[in-house]
C-alpha positions as CSV (number, residue, x, y, z in Angstrom):
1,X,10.0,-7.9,3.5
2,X,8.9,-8.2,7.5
3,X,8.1,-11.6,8.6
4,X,4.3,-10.6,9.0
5,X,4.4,-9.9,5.0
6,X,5.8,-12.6,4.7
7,X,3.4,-14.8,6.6
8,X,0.6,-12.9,5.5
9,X,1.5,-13.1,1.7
10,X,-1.6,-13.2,1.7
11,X,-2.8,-14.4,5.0
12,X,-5.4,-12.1,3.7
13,X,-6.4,-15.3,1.6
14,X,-9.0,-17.2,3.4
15,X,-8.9,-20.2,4.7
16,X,-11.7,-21.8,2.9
17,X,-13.7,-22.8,6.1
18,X,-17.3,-21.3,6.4
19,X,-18.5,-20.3,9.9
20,X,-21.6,-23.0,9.8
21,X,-19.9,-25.9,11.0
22,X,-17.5,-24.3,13.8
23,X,-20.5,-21.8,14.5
24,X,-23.4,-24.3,15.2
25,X,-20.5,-26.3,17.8
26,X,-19.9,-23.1,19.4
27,X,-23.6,-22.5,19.9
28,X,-24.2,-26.6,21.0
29,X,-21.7,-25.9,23.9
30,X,-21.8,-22.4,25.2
31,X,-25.2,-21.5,24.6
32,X,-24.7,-18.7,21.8
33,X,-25.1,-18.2,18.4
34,X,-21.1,-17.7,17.2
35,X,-22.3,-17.2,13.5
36,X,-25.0,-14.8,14.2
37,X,-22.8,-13.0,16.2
38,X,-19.7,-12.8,14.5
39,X,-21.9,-12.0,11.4
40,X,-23.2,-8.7,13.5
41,X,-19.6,-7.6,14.5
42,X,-18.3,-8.3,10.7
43,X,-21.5,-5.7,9.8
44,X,-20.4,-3.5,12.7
45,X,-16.9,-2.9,11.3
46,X,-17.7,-2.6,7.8
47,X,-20.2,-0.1,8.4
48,X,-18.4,2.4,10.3
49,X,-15.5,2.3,8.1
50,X,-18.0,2.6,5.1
51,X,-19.0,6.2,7.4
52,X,-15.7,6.9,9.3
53,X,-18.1,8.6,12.0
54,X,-19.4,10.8,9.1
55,X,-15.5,12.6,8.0
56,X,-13.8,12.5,5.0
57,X,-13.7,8.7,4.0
58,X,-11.2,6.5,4.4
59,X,-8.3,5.8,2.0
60,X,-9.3,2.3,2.1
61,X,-10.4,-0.4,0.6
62,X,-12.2,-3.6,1.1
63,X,-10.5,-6.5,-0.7
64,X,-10.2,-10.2,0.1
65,X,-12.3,-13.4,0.9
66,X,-14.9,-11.0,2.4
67,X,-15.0,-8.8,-0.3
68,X,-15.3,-11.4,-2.9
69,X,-18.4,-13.1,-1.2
70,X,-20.6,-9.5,0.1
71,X,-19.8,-7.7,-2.8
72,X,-19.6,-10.5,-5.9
73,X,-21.7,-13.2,-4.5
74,X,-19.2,-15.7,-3.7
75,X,-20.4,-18.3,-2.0
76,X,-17.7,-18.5,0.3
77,X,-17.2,-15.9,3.1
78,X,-14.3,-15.8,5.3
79,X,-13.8,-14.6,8.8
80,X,-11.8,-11.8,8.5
81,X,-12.3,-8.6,6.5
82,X,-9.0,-7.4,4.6
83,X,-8.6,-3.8,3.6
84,X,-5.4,-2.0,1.8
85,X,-4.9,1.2,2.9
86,X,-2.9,3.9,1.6
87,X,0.4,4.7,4.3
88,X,-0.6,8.4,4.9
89,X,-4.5,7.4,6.4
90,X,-5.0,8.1,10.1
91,X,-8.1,8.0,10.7
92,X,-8.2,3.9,11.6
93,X,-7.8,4.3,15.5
94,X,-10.8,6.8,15.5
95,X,-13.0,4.6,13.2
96,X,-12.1,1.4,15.2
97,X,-12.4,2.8,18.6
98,X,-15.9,3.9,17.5
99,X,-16.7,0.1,16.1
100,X,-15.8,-1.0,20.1
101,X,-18.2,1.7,21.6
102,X,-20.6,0.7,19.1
103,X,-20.5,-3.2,19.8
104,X,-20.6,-2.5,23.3
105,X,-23.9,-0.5,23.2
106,X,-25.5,-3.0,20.6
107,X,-24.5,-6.1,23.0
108,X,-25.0,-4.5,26.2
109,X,-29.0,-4.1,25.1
110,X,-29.2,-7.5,23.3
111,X,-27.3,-9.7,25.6
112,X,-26.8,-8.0,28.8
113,X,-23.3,-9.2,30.5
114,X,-21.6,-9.8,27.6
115,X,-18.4,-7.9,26.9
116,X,-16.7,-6.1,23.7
117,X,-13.2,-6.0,23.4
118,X,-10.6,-4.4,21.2
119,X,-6.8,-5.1,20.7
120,X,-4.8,-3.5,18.1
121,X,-1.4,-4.9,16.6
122,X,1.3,-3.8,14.4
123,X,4.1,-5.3,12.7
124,X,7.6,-4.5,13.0
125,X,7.7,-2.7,9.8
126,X,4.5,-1.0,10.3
127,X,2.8,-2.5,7.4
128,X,0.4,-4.8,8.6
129,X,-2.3,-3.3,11.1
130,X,-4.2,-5.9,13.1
131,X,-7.8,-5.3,15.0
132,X,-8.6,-8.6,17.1
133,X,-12.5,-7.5,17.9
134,X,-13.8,-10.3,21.0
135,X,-16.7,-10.5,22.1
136,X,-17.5,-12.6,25.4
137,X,-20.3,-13.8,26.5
138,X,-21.9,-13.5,30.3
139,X,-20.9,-16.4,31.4
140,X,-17.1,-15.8,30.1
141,X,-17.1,-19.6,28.7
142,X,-16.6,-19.1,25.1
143,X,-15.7,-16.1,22.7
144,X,-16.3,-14.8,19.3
145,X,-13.2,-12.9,17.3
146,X,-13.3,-11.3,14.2
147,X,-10.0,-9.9,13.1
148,X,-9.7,-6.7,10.9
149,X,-6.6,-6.3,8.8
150,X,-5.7,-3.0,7.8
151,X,-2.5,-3.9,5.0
152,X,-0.4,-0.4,4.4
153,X,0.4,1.0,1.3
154,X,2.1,3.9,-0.6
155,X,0.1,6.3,-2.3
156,X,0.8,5.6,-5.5
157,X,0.2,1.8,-5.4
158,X,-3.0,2.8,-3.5
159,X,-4.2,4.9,-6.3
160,X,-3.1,2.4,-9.2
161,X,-5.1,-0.4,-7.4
162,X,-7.9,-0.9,-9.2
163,X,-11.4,-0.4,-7.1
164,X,-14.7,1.1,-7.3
165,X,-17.7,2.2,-4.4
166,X,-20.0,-1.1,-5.0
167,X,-22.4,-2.1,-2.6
168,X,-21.6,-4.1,-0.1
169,X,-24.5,-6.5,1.7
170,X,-23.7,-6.8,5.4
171,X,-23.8,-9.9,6.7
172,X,-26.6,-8.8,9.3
173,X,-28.9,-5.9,9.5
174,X,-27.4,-4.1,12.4
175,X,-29.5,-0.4,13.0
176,X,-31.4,-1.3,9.5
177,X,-28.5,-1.1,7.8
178,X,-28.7,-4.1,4.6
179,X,-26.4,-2.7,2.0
180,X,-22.9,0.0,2.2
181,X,-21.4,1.7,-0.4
182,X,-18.0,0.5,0.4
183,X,-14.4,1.3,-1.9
184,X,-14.4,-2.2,-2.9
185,X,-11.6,-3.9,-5.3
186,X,-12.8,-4.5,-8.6
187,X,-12.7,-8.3,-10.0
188,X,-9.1,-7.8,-12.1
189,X,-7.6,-7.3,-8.9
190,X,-8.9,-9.5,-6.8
191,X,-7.5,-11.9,-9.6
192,X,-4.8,-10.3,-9.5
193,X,-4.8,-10.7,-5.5
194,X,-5.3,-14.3,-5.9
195,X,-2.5,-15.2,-8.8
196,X,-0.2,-13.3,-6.1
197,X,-1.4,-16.0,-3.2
198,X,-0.8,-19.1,-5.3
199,X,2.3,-17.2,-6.3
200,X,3.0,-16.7,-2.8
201,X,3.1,-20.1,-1.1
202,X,4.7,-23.3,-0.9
203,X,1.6,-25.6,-1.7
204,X,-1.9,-24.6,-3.8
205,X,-4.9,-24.6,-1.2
206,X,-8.5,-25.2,-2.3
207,X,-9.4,-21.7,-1.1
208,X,-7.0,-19.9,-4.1
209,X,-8.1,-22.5,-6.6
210,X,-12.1,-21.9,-5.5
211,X,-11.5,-18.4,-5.4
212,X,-9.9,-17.8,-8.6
213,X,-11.9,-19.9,-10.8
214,X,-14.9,-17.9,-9.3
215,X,-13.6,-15.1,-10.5
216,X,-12.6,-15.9,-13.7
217,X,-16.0,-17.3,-14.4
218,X,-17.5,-13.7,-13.3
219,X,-15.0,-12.0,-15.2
220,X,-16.2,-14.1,-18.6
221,X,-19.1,-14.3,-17.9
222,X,-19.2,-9.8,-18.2
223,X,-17.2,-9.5,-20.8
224,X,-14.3,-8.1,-19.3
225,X,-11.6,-9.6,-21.7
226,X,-7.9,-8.5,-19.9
227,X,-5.4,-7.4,-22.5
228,X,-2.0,-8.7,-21.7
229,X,-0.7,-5.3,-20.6
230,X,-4.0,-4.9,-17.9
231,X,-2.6,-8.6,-16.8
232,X,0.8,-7.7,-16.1
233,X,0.4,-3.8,-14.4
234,X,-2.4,-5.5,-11.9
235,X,0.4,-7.9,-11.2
236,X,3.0,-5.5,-10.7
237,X,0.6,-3.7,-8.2
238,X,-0.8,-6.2,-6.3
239,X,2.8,-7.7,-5.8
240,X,4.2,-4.2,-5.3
241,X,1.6,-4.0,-2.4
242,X,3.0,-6.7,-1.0
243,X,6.9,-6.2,-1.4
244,X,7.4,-8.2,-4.0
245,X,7.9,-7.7,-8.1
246,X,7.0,-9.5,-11.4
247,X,10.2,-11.3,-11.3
248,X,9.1,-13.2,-8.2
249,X,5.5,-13.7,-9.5
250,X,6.7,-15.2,-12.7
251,X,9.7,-17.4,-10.9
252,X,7.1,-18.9,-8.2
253,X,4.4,-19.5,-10.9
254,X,6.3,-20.9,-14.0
255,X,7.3,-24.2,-12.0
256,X,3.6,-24.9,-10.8
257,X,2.9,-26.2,-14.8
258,X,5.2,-28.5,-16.5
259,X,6.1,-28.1,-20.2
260,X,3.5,-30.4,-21.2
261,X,0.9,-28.7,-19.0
262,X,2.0,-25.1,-20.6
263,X,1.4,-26.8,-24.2
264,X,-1.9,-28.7,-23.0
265,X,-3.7,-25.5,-22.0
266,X,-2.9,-23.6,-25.0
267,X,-4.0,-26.4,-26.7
268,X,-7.6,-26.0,-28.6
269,X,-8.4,-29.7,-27.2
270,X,-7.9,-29.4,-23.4
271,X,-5.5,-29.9,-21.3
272,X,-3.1,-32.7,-20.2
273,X,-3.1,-32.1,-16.4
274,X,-0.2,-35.1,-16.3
275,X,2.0,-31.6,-14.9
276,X,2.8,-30.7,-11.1
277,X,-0.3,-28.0,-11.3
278,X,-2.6,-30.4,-13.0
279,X,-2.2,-33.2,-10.4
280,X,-2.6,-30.6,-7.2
281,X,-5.5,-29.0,-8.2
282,X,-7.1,-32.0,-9.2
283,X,-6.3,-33.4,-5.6
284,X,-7.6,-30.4,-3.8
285,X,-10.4,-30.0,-5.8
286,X,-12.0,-33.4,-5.9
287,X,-15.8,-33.6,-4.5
288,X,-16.3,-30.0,-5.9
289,X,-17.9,-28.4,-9.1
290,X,-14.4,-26.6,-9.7
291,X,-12.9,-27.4,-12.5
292,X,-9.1,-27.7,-13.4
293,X,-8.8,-26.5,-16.3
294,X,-10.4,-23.2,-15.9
295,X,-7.6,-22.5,-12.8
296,X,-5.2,-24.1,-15.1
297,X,-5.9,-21.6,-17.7
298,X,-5.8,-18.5,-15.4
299,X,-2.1,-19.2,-14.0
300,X,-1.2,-20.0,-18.1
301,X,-2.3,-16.5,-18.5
302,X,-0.6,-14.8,-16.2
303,X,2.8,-16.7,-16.8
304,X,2.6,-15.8,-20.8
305,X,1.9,-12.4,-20.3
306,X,4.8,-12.1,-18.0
307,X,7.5,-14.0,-20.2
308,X,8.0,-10.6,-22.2
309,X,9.2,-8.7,-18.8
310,X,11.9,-11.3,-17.8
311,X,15.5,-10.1,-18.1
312,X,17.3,-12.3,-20.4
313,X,20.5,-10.1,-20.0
314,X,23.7,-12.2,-18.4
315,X,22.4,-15.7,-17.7
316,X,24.4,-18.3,-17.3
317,X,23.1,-22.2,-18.9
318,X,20.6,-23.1,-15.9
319,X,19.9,-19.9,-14.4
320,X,16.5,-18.9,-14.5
321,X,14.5,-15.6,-13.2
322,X,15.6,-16.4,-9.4
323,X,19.2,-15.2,-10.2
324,X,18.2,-11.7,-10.7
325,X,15.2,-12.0,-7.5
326,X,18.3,-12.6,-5.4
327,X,20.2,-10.0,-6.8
328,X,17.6,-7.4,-6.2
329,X,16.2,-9.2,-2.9
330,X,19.6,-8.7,-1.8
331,X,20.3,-5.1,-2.8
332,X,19.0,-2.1,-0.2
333,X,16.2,-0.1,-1.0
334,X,18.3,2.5,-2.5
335,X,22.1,2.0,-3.7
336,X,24.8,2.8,-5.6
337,X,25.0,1.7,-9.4
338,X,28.7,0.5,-8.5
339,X,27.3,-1.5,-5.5
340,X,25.6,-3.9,-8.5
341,X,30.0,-4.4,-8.9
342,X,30.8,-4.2,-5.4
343,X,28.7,-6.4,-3.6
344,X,27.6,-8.8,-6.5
345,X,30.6,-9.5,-8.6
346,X,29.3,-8.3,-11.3
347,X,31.3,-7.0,-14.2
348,X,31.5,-3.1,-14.1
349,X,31.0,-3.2,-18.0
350,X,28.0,-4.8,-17.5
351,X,26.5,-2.7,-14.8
352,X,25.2,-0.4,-16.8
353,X,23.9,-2.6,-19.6
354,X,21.4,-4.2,-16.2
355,X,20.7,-1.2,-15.0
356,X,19.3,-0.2,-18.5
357,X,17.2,-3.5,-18.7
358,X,16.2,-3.3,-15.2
359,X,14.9,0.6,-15.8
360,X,12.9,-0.5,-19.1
361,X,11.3,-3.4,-16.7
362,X,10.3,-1.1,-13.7
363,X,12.4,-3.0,-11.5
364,X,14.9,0.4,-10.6
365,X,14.2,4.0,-11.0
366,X,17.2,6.1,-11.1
367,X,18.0,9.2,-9.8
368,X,20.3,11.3,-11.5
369,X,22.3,13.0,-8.1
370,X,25.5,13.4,-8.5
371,X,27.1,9.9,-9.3
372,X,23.5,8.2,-9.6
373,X,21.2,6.9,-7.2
374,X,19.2,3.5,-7.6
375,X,15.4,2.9,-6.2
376,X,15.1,-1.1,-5.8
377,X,11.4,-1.5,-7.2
378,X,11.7,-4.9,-6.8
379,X,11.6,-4.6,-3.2
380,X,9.1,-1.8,-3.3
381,X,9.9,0.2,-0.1
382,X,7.4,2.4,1.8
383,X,7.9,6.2,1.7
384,X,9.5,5.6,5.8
385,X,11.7,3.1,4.3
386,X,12.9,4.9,1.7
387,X,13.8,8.3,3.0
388,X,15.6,6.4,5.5
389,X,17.4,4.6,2.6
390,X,18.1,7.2,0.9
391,X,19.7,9.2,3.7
392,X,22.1,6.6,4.4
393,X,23.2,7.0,0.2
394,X,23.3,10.3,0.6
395,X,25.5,11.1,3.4
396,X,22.8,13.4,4.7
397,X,19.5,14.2,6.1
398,X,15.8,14.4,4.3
399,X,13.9,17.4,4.7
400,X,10.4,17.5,4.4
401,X,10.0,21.4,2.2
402,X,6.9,23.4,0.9
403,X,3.6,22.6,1.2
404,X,3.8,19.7,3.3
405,X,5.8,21.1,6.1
406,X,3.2,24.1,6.0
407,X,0.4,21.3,5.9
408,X,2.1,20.1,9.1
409,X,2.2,23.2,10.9
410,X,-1.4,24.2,10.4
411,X,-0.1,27.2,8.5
412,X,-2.2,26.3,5.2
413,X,-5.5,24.4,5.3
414,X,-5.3,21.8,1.6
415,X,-3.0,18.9,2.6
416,X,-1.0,18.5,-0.6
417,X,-1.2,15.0,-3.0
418,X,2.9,14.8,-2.4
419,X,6.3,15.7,-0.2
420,X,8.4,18.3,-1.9
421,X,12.2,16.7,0.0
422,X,15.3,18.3,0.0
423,X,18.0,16.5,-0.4
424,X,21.5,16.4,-0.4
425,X,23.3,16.7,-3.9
426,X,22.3,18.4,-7.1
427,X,20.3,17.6,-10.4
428,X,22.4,16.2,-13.8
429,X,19.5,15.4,-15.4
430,X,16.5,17.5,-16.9
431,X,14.1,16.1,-14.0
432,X,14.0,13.6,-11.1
433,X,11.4,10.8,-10.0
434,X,8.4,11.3,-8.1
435,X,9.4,8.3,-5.5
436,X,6.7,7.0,-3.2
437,X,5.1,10.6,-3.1
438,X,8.1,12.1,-2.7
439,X,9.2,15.4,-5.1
440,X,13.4,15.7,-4.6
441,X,14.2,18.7,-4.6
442,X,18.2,19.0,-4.4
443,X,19.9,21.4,-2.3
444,X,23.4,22.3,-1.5
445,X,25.7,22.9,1.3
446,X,25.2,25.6,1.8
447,X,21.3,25.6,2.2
448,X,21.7,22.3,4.6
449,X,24.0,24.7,6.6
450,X,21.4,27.7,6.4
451,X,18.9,25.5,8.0
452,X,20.7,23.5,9.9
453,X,18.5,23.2,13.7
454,X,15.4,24.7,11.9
455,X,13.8,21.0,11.6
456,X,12.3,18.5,13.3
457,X,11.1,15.1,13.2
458,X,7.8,15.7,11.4
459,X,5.3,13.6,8.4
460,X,6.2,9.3,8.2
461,X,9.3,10.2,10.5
462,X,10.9,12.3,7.8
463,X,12.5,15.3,9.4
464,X,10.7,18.7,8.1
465,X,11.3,22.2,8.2
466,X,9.9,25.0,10.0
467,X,7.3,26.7,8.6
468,X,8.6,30.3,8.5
469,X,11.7,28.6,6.6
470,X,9.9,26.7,4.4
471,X,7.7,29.4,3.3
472,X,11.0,31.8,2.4
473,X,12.5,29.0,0.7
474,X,9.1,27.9,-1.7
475,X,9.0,32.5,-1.9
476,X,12.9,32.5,-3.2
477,X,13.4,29.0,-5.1
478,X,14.6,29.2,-8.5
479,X,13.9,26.5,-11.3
480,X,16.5,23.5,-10.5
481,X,17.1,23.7,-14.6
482,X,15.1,25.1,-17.7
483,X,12.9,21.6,-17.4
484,X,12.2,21.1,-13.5
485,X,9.7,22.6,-12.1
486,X,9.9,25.1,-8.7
487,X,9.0,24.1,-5.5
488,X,5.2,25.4,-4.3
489,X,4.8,29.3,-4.3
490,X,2.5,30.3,-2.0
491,X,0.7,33.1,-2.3
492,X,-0.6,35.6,0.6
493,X,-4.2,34.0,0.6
494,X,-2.4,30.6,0.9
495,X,-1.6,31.5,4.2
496,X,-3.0,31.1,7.7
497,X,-1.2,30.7,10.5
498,X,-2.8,29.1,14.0
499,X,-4.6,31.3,16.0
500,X,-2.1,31.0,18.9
501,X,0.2,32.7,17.0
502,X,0.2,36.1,17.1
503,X,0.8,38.9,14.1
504,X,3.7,40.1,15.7
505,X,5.1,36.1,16.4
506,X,4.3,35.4,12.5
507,X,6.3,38.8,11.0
508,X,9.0,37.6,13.9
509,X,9.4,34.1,12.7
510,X,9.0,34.8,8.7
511,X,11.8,37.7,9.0
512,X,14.4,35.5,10.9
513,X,13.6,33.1,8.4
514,X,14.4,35.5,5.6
515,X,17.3,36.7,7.0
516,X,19.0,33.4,7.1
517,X,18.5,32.4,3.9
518,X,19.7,35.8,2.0
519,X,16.2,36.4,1.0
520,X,15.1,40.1,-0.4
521,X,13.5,41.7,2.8
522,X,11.9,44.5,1.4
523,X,9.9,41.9,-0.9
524,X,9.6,39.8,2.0
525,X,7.8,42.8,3.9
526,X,5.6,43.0,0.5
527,X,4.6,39.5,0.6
528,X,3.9,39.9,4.9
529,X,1.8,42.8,4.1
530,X,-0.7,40.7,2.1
531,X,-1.2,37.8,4.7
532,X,-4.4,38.0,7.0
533,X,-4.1,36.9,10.3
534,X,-7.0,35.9,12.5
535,X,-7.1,37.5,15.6
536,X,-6.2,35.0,18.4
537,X,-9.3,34.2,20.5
538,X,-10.1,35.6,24.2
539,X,-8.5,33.7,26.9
């Protein structure tokens, strides 16, 4: 996990602070209304990403402080606006570079001088995108910033994370616009959110404990009664999202209610708040309407329905759920089942006997190449992270095949839902993993050599093939066994090349391709017969 996760984990929490009191300061000494105006760059922003200039809409959504208080009512807002978004979206630059031009045209009419600026940031890890959006006034005393967090995810987390288009009341009517349909997270996982931020730091802050108890009242209050199973997969994905697994979730929460404090809340006559959790809500709460209890209660819920999903397999007298964190913390994104033996002393009779548990938990996938691959769930990599993981297991390179390498060459129009990736080794098993969007599809020696200087760097950094291969090798793949499935046929109408390609380039490219990897050319010539190729256009 980069430092940034880390420090953010969640720095997408909010602070608790409103913008009144630092807003009416700002506008006693400079002369401008900081509320009012950060309240008009806060609209801004959420309303072109609700439009994204009028394309396809974002893979994003709106989650956080923000979210909880324009969406749910919360009287709380934050600064900030936090989004998730899924790891294959690139349409951010465009829609933010359009928020700058738009705050600059809105300004330049209403306060003539001032000036709008834009600075983009990105972690390390490329996770975390940050859009700092100043505005400063004429007389350059004094600014207003409103950051935009744009927090990276893979597809499939993306998808499981549960949200819904809601309407989203701007915080000032900006071009008449009041209300946005905005992809907003729904209640169970902005609980979900918020268990993972009191989960996630060293001391409870009023903000979580506000937050949460605010939710759990709405969530009552509508009748939306969480089975124990809904509690635990939002967990897993809102701590996925974040790097972390259930096992840290569980280890970070249990200590924050003593035995009596677990006991008292269960208990059908209160609680006895005498425990760690008890005493520091109490002290952040006091002078507020929230009370204890009802936060009480929520983290009670979350560490029961976890209990069930924590490896009981090996401990030693003393050792609690952080001696298998560290193990996994510590292991790569993708390893070895003998590395468990290897690198943590672990008995080999045992290894498998984990690995079993672990699989049954979600905290590994394996995949059945040759001796056995590992995926570390528990440390949740990104589909970059991974393939690079995986390469360095394997001995050899990724290679983007199929539909997505077509995708990426313009020489179909549909981008495909996942990356068909060949990959060194060969199947044992009757199918493999989808992993982060990625379909493995395993190829020999003799393929890698076939193709070898037919790819390039190409989709998250993973290196993909040429399109004229990659259509030969989805025309000639057979079924990897009687149970997994062929890589994407494509048929003649599938097909359209760019127009700067001409006919004669295309039946060039397709043939060479054939040739190299033993492909029938006479059925090759067939399939070439059928394609239609726009005419390239008039210089």
């Amino acid at each position: 996990m980069s430092a940034d996760a880390a420090n953010k984990g969640h720095s997408k929490v909010p602070s608790g602070k409103t913008d009144a009191a630092p807003g009416k300061r700002s506008a006693e000494r400079n002369g401008f209304d900081h509320v009012g105006i950060s309240n008009e760059m806060r609209a801004i922003i959420l309303d072109e990403v609700s439009t994204a200039g009028g394309r396809t809409p974002l893979r994003v959504v709106f989650q956080g402080g923000n979210a909880l208080a324009l969406a749910y009512g919360n009287p709380r807002p934050s600064q900030d606006l936090d989004f998730i978004v899924s790891e294959e979206e690139d349409g951010l630059e465009a829609v933010m570079h359009a928020v700058r031009q738009r705050l600059r045209d809105h300004f330049e009419r209403a306060m003539p001088g001032s000036v709008a600026e834009l600075a983009h940031d990105v972690s390390p890890d490329g996770r975390l995108e940050r859009w700092n959006v100043r505005w400063v006034p004429s007389n350059r005393r004094g600014k207003v910033l409103v950051r935009a967090e744009f927090w990276r995810t893979s597809p499939e987390l993306f998808d499981r994370y549960a949200a819904s288009m809601r309407g989203v009341t701007m915080p000032s009517a900006i071009g008449e616009v009041t209300e946005r349909d905005l992809l907003t997270a729904g209640l169970q996982s902005l609980w979900s959110d918020k268990v993972m931020a009191l989960a996630n730091r060293p001391t409870i802050k009023l903000n979580d404990v506000l937050d949460l108890a605010f939710i759990a009242d709405r969530l009552s209050r509508g009748g939306s009664l969480r089975s124990d199973a809904e509690v635990v997969d939002g967990l897993r994905v809102s701590a996925g999202i974040y790097d972390r697994g259930l096992l840290f979730v569980y280890d970070r929460l249990r200590p924050l209610l003593s035995e009596r404090g677990l006991v008292g809340v269960d208990a059908p006559d209160g609680a006895d708040v005498s425990g760690n959790t008890g005493r520091s809500i109490l002290a952040v709460t006091e002078g507020t309407d929230t009370r204890p209890l009802e936060v009480m209660r929520e983290i009670y819920r979350a560490v029961k329905a976890l209990e069930p999903h924590v490896p009981a397999l090996g401990r030693a007298p003393g050792d609690g759920p952080e001696y298998y964190e560290r193990i996994l913390r510590e292991l790569p994104d993708a390893f070895r089942p003998r590395d468990l033996a290897d690198l943590h002393g672990i008995e080999r009779g045992s290894v498998e006997a984990y690995l079993d548990l672990w699989r049954r938990l979600d905290y590994v996938q394996l995949v059945d190449l040759d001796d056995g691959i590992c995926v570390n769930s528990y440390r949740v990599p990104s589909r970059r992270r991974l393939a690079r993981a995986l390469e360095g297991v394997l001995g050899g390179p990724l290679i983007v095949i199929g539909a997505a390498s077509l995708f990426q060459h313009n020489w179909i129009a549909g981008r495909p839902s996942f990356y068909e990736v060949a990959v060194p080794g060969r199947p044992t098993a009757e199918s493999l993993p989808m992993l982060r969007g990625m379909k493995l599809i395993p190829r020999d020696e003799v393929w890698f050599e076939r193709v070898q200087g037919h790819y390039a760097e190409g989709l998250d950094d993973i290196k993909a093939l040429s399109p004229a291969f990659a259509l030969i090798d989805g025309l000639t793949s057979q079924p990897l066994t009687e149970h997994c499935s062929l890589v994407w046929r494509p048929s003649p109408e599938d097909i359209s090349p760019p127009g700067d390609m001409t006919p004669e380039e295309f039946r060039e490219a397709v043939l060479l391709a054939a040739e190299a990897l033993g492909a029938d050319r006479e059925a090759v010539e067939g399939y070439l017969s059928k394609v239609v190729i726009a005419p390239a256009p008039a210089p």
